[in-house]
LUMVEX-744814 format. One record per residue (C-alpha): x, y, z. Coordinates in pm, 1 decimal. Each point is the difference from the previous one (the first is absolute). Example, Ala and Ser with C-alpha at 12.3 -4.5 7.8 and 13.67 -1.06 7.14 Angstrom:
2
east=1230.0	north=-450.0	up=780.0
east=137.0	north=344.0	up=-66.0
! end
This chain:
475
east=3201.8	north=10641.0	up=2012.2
east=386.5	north=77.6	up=-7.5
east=12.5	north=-40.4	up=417.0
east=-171.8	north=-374.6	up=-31.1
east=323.6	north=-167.9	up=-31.3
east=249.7	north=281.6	up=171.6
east=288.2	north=-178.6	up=142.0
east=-2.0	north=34.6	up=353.7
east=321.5	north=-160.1	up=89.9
east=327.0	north=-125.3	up=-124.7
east=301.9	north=-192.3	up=66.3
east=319.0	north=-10.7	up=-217.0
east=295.1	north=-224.4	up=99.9
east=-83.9	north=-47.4	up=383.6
east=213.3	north=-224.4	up=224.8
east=-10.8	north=-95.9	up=344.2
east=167.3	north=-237.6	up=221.2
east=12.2	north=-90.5	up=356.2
east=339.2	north=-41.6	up=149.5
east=129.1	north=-210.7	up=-256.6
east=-307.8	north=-144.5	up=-104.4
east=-134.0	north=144.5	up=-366.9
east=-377.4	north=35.7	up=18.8
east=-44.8	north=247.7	up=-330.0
east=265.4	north=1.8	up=-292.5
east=-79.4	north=241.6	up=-269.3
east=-383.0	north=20.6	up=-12.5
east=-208.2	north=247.6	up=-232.2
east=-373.5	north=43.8	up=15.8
east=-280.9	north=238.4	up=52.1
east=-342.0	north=59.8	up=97.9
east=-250.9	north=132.9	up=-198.2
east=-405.4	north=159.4	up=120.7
east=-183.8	north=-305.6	up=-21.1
east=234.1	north=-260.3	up=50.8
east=-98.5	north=-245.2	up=245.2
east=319.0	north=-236.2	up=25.3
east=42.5	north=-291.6	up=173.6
east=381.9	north=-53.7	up=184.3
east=104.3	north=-337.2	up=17.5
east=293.7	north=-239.5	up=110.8
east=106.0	north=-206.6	up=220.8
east=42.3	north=85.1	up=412.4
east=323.4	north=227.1	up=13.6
east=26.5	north=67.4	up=-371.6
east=-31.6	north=404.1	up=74.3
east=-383.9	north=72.4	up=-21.5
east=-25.6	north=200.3	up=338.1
east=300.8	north=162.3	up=-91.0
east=-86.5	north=96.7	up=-347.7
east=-335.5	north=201.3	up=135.2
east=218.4	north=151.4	up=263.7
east=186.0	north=120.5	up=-260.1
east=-260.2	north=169.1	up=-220.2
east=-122.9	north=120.5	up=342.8
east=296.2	north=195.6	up=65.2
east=59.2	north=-224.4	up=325.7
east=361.0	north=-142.3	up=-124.0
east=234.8	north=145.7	up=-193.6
east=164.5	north=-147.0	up=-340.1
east=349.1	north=-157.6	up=-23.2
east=-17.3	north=108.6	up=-380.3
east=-219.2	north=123.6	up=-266.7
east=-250.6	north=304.8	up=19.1
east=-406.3	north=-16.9	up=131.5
east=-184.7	north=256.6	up=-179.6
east=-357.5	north=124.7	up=147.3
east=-210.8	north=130.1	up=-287.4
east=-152.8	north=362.2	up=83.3
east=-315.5	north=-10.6	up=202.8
east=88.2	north=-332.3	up=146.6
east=-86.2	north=-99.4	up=362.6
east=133.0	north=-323.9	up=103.2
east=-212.8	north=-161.5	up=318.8
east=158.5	north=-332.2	up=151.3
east=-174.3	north=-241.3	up=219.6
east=252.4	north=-274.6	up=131.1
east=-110.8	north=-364.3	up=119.1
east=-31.0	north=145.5	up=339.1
east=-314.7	north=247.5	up=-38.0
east=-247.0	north=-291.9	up=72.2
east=115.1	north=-89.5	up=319.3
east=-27.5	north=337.9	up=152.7
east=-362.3	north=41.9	up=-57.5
east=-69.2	north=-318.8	up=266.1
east=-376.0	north=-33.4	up=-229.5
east=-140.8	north=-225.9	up=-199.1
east=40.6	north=-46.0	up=-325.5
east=-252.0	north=181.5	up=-170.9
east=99.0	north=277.3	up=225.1
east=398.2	north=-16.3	up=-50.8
east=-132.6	north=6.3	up=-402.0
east=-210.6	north=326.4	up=61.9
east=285.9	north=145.2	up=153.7
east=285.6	north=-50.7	up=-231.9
east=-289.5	north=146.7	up=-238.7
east=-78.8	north=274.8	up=159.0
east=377.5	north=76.5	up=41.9
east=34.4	north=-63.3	up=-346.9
east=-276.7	north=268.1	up=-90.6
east=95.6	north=222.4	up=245.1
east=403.4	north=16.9	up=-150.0
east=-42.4	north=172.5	up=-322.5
east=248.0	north=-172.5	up=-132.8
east=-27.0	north=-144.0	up=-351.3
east=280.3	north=-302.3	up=-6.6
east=-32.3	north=-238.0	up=345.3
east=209.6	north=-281.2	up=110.3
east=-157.4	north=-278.7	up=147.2
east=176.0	north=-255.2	up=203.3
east=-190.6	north=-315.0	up=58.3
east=-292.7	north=189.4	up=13.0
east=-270.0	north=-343.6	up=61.4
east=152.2	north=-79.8	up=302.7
east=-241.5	north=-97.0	up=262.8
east=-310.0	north=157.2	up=-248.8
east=-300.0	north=-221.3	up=87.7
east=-221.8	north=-73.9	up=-354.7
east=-200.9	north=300.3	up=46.8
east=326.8	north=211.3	up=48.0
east=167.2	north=-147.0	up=-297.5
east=-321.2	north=81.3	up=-268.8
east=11.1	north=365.5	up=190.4
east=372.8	north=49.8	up=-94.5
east=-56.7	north=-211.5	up=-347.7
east=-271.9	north=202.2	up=-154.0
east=154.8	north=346.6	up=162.3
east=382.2	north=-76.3	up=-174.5
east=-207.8	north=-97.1	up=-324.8
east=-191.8	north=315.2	up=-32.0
east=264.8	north=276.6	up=97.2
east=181.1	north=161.2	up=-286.3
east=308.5	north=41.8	up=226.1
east=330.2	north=-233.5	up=-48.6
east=65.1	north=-266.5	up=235.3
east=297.4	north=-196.3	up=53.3
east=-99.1	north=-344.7	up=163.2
east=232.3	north=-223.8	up=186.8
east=-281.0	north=-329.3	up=9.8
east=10.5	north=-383.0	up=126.1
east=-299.2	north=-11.5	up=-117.2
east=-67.9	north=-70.0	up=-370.3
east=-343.9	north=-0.5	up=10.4
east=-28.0	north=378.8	up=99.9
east=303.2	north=24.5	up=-251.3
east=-215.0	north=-128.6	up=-249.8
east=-314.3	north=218.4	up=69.8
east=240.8	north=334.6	up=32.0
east=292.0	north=12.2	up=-190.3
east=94.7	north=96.8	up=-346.7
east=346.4	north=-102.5	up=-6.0
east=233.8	north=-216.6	up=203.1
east=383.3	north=135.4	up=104.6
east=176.1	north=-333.5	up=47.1
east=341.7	north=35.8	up=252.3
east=262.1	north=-261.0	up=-124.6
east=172.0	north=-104.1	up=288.9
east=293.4	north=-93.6	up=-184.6
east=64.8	north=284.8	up=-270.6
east=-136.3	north=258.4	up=257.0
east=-203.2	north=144.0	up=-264.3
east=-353.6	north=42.3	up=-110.2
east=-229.3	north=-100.8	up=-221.7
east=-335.2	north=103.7	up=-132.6
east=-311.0	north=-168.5	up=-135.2
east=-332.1	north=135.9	up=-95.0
east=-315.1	north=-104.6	up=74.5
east=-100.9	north=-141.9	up=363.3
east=174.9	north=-335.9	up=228.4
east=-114.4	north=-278.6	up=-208.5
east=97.2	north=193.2	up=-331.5
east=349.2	north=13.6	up=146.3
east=3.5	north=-378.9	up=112.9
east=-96.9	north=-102.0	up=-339.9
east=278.9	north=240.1	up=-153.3
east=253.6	north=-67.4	up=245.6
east=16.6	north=-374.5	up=-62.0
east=-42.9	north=45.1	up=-373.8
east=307.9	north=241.1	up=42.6
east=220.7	north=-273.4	up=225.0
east=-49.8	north=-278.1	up=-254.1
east=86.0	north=249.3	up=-270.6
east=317.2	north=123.4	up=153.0
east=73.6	north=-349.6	up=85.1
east=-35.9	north=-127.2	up=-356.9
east=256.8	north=271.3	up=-148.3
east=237.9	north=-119.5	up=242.6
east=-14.8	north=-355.5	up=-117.2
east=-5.7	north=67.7	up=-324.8
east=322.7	north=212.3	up=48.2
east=136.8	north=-290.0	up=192.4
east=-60.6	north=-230.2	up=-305.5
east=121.6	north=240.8	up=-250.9
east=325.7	north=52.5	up=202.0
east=89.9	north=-381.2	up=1.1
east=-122.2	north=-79.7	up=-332.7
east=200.4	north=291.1	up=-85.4
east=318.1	north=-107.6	up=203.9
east=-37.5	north=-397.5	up=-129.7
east=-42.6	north=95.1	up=-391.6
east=313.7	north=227.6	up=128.2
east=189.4	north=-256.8	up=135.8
east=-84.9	north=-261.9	up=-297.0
east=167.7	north=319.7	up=-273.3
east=280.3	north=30.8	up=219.9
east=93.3	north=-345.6	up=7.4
east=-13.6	north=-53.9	up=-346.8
east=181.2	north=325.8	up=-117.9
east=304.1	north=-167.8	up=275.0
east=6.5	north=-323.4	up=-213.2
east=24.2	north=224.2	up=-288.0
east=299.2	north=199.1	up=105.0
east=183.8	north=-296.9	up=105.8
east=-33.9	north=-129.6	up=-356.3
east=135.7	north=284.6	up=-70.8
east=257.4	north=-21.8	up=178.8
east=106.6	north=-377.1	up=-123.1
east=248.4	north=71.1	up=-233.9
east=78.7	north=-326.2	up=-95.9
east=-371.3	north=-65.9	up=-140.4
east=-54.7	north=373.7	up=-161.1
east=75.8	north=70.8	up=-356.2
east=303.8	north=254.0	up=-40.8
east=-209.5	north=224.1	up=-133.4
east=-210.4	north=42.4	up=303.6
east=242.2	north=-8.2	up=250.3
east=167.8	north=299.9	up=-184.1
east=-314.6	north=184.4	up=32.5
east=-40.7	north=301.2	up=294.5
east=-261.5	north=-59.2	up=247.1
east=-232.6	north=287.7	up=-118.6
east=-25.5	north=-193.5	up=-337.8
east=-64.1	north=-345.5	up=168.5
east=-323.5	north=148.6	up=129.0
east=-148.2	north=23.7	up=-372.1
east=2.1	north=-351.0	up=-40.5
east=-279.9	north=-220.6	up=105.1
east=103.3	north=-78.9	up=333.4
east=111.6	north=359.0	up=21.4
east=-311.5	north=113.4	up=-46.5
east=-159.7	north=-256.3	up=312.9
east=259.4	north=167.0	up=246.3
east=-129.7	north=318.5	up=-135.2
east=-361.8	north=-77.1	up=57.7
east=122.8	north=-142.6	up=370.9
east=173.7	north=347.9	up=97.6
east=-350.2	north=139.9	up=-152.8
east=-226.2	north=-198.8	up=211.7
east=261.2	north=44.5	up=297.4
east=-67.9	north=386.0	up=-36.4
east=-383.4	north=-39.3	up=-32.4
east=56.5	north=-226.2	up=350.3
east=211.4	north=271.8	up=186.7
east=-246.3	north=277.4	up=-112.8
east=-309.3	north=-239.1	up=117.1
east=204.8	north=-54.5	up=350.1
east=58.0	north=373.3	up=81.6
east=-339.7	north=59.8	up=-83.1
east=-135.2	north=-274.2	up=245.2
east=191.1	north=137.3	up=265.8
east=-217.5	north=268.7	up=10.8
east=-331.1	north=-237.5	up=67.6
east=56.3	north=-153.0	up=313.8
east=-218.1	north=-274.8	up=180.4
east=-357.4	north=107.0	up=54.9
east=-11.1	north=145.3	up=387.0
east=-350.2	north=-146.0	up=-29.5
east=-59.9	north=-353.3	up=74.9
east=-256.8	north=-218.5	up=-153.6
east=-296.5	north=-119.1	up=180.0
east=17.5	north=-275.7	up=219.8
east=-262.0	north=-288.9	up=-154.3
east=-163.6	north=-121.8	up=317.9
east=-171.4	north=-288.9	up=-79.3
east=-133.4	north=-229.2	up=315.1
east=27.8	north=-416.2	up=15.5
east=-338.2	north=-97.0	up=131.7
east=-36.6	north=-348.2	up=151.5
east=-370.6	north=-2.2	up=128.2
east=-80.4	north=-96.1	up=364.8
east=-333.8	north=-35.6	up=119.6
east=-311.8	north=116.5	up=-97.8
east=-19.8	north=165.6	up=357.3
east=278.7	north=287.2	up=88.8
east=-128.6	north=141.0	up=305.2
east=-285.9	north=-20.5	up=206.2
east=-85.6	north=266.7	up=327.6
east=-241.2	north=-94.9	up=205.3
east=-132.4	north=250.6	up=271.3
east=356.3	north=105.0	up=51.6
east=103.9	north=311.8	up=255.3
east=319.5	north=165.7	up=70.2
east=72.7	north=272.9	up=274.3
east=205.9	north=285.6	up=-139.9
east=94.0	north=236.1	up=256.1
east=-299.3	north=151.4	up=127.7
east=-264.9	north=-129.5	up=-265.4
east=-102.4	north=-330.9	up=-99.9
east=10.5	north=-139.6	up=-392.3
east=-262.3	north=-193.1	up=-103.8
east=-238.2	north=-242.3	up=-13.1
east=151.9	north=-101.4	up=-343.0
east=-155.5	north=-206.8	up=-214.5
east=144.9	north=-140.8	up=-297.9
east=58.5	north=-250.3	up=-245.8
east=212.9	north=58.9	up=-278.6
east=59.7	north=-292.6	up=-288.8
east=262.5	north=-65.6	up=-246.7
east=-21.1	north=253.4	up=-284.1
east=-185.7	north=259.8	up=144.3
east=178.4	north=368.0	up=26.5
east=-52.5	north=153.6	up=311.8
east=39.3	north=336.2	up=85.9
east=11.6	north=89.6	up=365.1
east=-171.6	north=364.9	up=57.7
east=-46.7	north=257.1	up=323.7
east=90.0	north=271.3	up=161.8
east=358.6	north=94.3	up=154.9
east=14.4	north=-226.7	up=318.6
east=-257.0	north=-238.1	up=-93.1
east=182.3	north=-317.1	up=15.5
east=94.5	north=-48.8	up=-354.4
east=373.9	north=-133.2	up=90.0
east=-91.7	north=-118.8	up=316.3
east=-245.5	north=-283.1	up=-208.8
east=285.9	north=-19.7	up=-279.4
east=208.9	north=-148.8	up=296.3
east=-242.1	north=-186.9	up=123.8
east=-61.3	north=-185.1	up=-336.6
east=361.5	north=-77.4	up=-22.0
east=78.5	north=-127.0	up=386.4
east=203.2	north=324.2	up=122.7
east=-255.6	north=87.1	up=174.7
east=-299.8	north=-250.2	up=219.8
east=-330.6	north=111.9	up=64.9
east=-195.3	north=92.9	up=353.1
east=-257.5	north=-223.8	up=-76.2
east=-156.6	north=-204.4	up=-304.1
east=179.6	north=-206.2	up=-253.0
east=191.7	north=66.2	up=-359.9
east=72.2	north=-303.1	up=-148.6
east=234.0	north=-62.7	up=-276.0
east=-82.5	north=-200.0	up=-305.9
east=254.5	north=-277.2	up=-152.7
east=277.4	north=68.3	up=-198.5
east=-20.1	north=339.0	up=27.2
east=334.8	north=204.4	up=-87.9
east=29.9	north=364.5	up=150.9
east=166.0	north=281.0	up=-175.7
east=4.9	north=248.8	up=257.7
east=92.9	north=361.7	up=-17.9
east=-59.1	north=208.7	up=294.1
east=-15.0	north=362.4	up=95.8
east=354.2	north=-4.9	up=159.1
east=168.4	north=-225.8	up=-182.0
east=321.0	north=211.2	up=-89.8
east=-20.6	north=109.5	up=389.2
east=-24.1	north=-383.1	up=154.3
east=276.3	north=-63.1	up=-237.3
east=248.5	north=297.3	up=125.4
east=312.8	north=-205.6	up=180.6
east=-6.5	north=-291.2	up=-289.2
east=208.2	north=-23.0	up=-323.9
east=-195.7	north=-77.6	up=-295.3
east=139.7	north=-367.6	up=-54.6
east=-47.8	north=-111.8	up=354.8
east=-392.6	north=155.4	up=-30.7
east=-68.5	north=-158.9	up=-328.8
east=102.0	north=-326.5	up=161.9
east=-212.4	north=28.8	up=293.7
east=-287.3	north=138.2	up=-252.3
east=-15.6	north=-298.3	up=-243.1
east=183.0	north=-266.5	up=177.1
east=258.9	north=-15.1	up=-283.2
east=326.2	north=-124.5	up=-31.3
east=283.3	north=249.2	up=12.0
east=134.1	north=-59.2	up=-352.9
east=-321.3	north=-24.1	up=-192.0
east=-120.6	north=300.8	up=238.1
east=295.0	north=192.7	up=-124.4
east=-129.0	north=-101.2	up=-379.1
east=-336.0	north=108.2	up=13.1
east=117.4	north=315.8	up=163.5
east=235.3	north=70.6	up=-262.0
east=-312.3	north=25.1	up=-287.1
east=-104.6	north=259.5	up=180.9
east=345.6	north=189.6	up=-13.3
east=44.6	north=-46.1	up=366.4
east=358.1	north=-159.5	up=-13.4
east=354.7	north=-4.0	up=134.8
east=53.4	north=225.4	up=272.8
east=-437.7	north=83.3	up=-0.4
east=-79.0	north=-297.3	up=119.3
east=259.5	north=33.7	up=336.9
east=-217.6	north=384.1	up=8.6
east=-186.3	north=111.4	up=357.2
east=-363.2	north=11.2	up=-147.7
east=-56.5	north=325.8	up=152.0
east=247.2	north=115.3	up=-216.1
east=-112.1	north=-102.6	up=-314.9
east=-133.0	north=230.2	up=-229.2
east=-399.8	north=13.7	up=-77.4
east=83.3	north=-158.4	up=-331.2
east=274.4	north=-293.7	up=119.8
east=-340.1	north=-53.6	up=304.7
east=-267.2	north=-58.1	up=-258.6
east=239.5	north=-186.3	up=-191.2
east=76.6	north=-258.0	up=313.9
east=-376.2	north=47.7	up=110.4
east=-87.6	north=-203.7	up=-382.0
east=259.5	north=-218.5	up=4.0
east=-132.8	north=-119.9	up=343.5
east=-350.8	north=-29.0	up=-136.2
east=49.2	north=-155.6	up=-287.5
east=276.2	north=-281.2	up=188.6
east=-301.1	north=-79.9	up=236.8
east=-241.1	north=-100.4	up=-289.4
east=-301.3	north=97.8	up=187.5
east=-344.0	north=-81.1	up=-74.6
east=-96.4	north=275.2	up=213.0
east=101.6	north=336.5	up=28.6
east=-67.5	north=226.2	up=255.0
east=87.1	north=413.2	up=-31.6
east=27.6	north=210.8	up=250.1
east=38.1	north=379.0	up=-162.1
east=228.5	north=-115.6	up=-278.5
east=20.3	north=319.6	up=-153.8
east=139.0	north=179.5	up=340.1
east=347.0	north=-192.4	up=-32.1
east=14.7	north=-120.4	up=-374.8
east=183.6	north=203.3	up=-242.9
east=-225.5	north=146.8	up=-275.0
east=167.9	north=-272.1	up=-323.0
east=-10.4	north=-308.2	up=227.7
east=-377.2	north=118.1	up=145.2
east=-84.6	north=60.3	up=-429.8
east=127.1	north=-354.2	up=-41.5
east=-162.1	north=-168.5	up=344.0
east=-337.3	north=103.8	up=-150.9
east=10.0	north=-170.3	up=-341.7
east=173.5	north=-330.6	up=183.4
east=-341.1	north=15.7	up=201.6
east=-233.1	north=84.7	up=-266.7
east=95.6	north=-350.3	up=-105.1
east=32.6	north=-155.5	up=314.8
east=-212.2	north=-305.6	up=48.4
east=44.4	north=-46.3	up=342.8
east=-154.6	north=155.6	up=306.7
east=20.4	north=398.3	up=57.3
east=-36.7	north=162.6	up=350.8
east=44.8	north=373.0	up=-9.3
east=30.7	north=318.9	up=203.3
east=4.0	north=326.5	up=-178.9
east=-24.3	north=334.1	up=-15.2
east=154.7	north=43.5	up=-350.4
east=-316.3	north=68.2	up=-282.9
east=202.4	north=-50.8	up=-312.6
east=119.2	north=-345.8	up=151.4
east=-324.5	north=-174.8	up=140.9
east=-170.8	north=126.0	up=-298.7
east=248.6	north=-205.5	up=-226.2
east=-14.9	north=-327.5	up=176.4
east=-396.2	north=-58.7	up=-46.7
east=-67.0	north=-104.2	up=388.7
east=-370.7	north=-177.2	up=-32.9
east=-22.1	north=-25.5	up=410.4
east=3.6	north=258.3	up=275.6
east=52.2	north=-14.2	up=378.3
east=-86.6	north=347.7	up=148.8
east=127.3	north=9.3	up=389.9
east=-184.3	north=297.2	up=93.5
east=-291.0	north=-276.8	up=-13.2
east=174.2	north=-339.8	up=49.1
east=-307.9	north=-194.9	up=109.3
east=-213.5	north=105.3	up=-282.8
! end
């Protein structure tokens, strides 16, 4: 019963950096038999290098990594799919198998769903759910998160440190904004305190100066008083209000040094995205006996009429035209043969596949512009709500960071006001908070919804009521 919760592994005080780039400052944790932990944060916060760490694969700057007796570490990086050339089912039997074959006890996982067709993904879900080993999970996605894991190791990008939360992905999304708003309420409060503080401050002071210079006017003071030492002044009734001013300037001084200690949250709050529908007509899109020639195989016959409202989500296998129609429906791209035809009014929010690549050689401002057909001054306003100001905005946007993207990505969207959006893979380029806050604006989006998706946790979310499957377009 003892060896049920054995710690496997542990890390006290471990740093790392790159050059001069900090990835890890000071981070403590361990692993115990049964954990089945979830490692998340954004691209480039230090997940890969964390499990190459606990593999033995890098070496610490600082601190100490402590292997518990009897523990065998086995790593599999994001590479081991793509070696196996199969299909997914197949790749998933084979990490398995490798898995089983190991012996080890604690195993490091590095994107371990990539290219896992459905079947492969419930072989590796109900396999990781069963075992009695320790896993260590670096995941995109949350919905085998939420089926798996036990706890969540959050990577601040900012503090370089870690956090942990029990229970599975949406446990820690629920706790993780309850925690934000908390941290950010202490803050203002302290920020209140501190000037109501500094102003009641301010009022005391003043009043002890008219005081003293009173005081000081010999010509109006009684002999008697102006006789007196300053010590005994201060038992008098004004006296005692400078006294009560130095009192309240002590209480301020000790509040101050103790506020320098809690510093602004490194967390921001979430981003409300809320979407300005004006309808257009009742029909969005309508495909009739369209084809398309892509490369060597032919797309199509698609059929299709989709209507304002409706919540589409675009299905099918790797290479069966799911972009290719996306483009179609928005005018990139023309079909072969047959018609789409494009109701009135319609507004297109558009988000494609390679939308941070198309965008590599433009600055931010300059792509915002083109985006929305904005003004520069009130582009550089709405930018600025979403924190992308001063020198951001004159930023190469294949610089920016996955955050600062999503950020500019939103502000687009929402600038556009469209009455229809259309997704390609969100979730691939989206940071994790602005994806979070992407799915509630759409939850309550009354306008039209086009999507392409492999993500579970995120098509599950939006309620989609219509499906086009292109492995059978004509059906």
């Amino acid at each position: 019963m003892s060896d049920i919760r054995k710690t496997l592994f542990s890390c006290i005080g471990i740093s790392k950096q790159f050059d001069e780039r900090e990835i890890l400052r000071n981070v403590d944790f361990s692993i115990s038999n049964g954990d089945k932990i979830g490692l998340i944060g954004p691209n480039g916060s230090g997940k890969s290098t964390l499990l190459k760490i606990i593999a033995g694969l890098l070496e610490t700057d600082e601190g100490s990594v402590i292997l518990g007796k009897g523990t065998k570490v086995e790593y599999l990086d994001q590479t081991h799919q793509g070696e196996y050339g199969l299909s997914g089912g197949e790749i998933s039997k084979k990490l398995i198998s490798r898995v089983i074959s190991s012996g080890a006890n604690l195993f490091l996982l590095d994107e371990p769903t990539n290219d896992l067709d459905q079947r492969g993904l419930e072989y590796l879900e109900n396999f990781v759910s069963r075992s009695k080993n320790a896993f260590l999970i670096v995941s995109h996605d949350r919905a085998f998160l939420d089926k798996i894991v036990n706890k969540i190791i959050e990577i601040d990008p900012i503090n370089k440190s870690l956090r942990v939360y029990s229970g599975n992905y949406s446990d820690y999304a629920k706790q993780r904004e309850s925690d934000i708003r908390h941290e950010w309420e202490a803050y203002s409060d302290k920020l209140e305190d501190s000037k109501r503080m500094s102003k009641e401050l301010e009022q005391r002071v003043s009043w002890v100066k008219k005081i003293e210079k009173k005081r000081k006017d010999k010509k109006r003071a009684p002999a008697q008083e102006r006789e007196k030492p300053p010590s005994s002044l201060l038992r008098d009734k004004e006296g005692e209000a400078g006294r009560r001013a130095r009192i309240m300037k002590d209480k301020l001084n000790k509040f101050l040094e103790s506020t320098e200690e809690i510093k602004k949250p490194s967390r921001q709050l979430p981003v409300r995205i809320k979407f300005d529908v004006i309808r257009g007509s009742t029909k969005v899109f309508e495909a009739k006996g369209v084809f398309r020639e892509a490369g060597n195989r032919s797309i199509g016959p698609i059929e299709i009429s989709i209507q304002y409202g409706e919540r589409w989500n675009i299905k099918g296998m790797n290479g069966a035209g799911k972009t290719t129609l996306l483009k179609m429906l928005v005018g990139e791209y023309l079909p072969d043969r047959g018609t789409i035809e494009r109701g009135k009014d319609v507004v297109i929010g558009y988000v494609p596949q390679d939308r941070w690549v198309s965008g590599s050689g433009r600055i931010v401002l300059d792509d915002f512009i083109l985006i929305t057909g904005k003004g520069e001054s009130e582009a550089r306003k709405m930018l600025s709500r979403f924190k992308m100001t001063k020198d951001k905005v004159f930023k190469d946007i294949s610089s920016l960071s996955p955050g600062e993207y999503s950020r500019l990505i939103i502000a687009e969207l929402l600038a556009i006001k469209p009455n229809c959006l259309i997704l390609d893979e969100p979730s691939n380029h989206l940071d994790l908070e602005i994806l979070e806050e992407l799915e509630k604006g759409i939850m309550e989006y009354e306008g039209t919804l086009i999507i392409v998706s492999h993500d579970r946790y995120f098509l599950k979310r939006l309620r989609l009521d219509h499906v086009f499957d292109m492995d059978s377009p004509g059906d």
